[in-house]
C-alpha positions in Angstrom: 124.5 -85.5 78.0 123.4 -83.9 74.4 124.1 -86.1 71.9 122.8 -87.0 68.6 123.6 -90.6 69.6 120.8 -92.6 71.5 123.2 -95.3 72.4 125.8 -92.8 74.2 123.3 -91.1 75.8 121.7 -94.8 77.0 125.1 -95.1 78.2 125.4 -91.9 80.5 122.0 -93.8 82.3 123.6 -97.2 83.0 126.7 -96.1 84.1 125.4 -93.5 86.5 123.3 -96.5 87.8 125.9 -98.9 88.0 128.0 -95.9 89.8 124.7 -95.4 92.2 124.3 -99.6 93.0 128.4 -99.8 93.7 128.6 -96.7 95.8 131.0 -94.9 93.8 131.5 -91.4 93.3 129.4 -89.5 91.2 129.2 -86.6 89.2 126.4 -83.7 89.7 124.6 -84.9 86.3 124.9 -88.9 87.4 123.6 -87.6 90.9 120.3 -86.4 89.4 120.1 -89.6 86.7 120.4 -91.9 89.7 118.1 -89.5 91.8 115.0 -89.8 88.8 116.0 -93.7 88.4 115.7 -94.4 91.5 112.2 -92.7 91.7 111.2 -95.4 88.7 111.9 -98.5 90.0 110.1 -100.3 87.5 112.9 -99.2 85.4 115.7 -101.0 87.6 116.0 -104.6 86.1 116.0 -102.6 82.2 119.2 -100.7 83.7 120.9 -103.6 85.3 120.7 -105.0 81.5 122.8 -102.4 79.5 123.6 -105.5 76.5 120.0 -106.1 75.8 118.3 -102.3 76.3 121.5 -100.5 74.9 120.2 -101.4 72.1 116.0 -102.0 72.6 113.8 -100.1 70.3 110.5 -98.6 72.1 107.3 -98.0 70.1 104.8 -95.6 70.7 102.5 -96.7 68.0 102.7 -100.0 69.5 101.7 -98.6 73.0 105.4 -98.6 74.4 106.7 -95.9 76.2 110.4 -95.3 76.0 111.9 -95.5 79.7 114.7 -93.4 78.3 112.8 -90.9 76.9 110.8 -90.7 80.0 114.0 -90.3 82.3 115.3 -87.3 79.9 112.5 -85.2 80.3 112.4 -85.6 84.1 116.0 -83.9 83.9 115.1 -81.6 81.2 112.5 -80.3 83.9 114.8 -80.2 86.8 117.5 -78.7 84.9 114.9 -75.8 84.2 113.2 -75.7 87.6 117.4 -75.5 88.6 117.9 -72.2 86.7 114.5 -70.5 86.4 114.4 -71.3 82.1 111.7 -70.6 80.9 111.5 -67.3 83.8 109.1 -68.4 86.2 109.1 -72.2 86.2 110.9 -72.8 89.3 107.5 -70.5 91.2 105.2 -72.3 89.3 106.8 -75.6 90.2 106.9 -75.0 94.5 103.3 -73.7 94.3 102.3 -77.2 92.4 104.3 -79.0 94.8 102.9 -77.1 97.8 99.2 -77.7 96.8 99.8 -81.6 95.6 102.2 -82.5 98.5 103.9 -84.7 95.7 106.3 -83.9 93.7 107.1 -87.0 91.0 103.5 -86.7 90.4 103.5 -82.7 89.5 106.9 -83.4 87.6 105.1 -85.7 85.4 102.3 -83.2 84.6 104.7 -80.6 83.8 106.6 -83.1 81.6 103.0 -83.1 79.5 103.4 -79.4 78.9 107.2 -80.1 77.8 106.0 -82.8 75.7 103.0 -80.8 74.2 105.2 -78.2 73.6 108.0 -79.9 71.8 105.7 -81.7 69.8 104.1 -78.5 68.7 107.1 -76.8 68.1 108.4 -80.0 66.2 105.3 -80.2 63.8 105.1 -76.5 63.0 109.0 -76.8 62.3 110.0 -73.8 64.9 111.2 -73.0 67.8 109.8 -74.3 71.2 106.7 -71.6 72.7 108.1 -71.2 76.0 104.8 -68.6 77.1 102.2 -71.3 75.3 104.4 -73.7 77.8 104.2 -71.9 80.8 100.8 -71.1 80.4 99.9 -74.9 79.8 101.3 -75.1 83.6 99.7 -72.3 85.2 96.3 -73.7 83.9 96.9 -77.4 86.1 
């Protein structure tokens, strides 16, 4: 799914949801993509659209939020959560789930750590803090 290419990656999304909607077989990775799309349903009618959103800018500065973006990093946490990276995540995440009872809901504020961390790591031109991360989430 790493690509330097936003419109092959947009791809991987509306085909695993077109696989999903038709009932066809699936791989582990479009499992998950269909599993976090199908927890946004306000993002169904942009994915039964691939001509028009393959191609659809999103901007921030303009209040937008990019649906794509937004999917990504709900993978990018279960991916970690899946193998403990950064160490401890995947403890940190079942406590948060235990005490909230919800889990899209803690998923999205540990994707504000992630973002808050890449961002940092992106403006100071260096690596990503995973500790400065972690301890973002022990603090919610």
């Amino acid at each position: 799914m790493i690509s330097g290419d936003r419109n092959q990656m947009r791809q991987v999304f509306f085909e695993a949801w077109r696989k999903h909607q038709a009932g066809e077989a699936m791989e582990p990775l479009e499992k998950m993509i269909s599993s976090v799309i199908t927890q946004h349903p306000e993002y169904h009618a942009m994915l039964n659209d691939r001509e028009r959103f393959l191609v659809q800018e999103f901007h921030a500065e303009g209040g937008e939020s990019n649906p794509f973006l937004h999917m990504a990093m709900h993978i990018s946490l279960l991916e970690q959560i899946s193998t403990d990276r950064p160490l401890g995540i995947s403890e940190l995440y079942r406590d948060l789930c235990r005490r909230s009872g919800e889990t899209h809901t803690v998923e999205h504020q540990l994707m504000e750590c992630l973002g808050r961390m890449l961002w940092e790591a992106q403006s100071a031109n260096r690596m990503p803090d995973e500790q400065a991360y972690l301890d973002c989430i022990k603090a919610l």
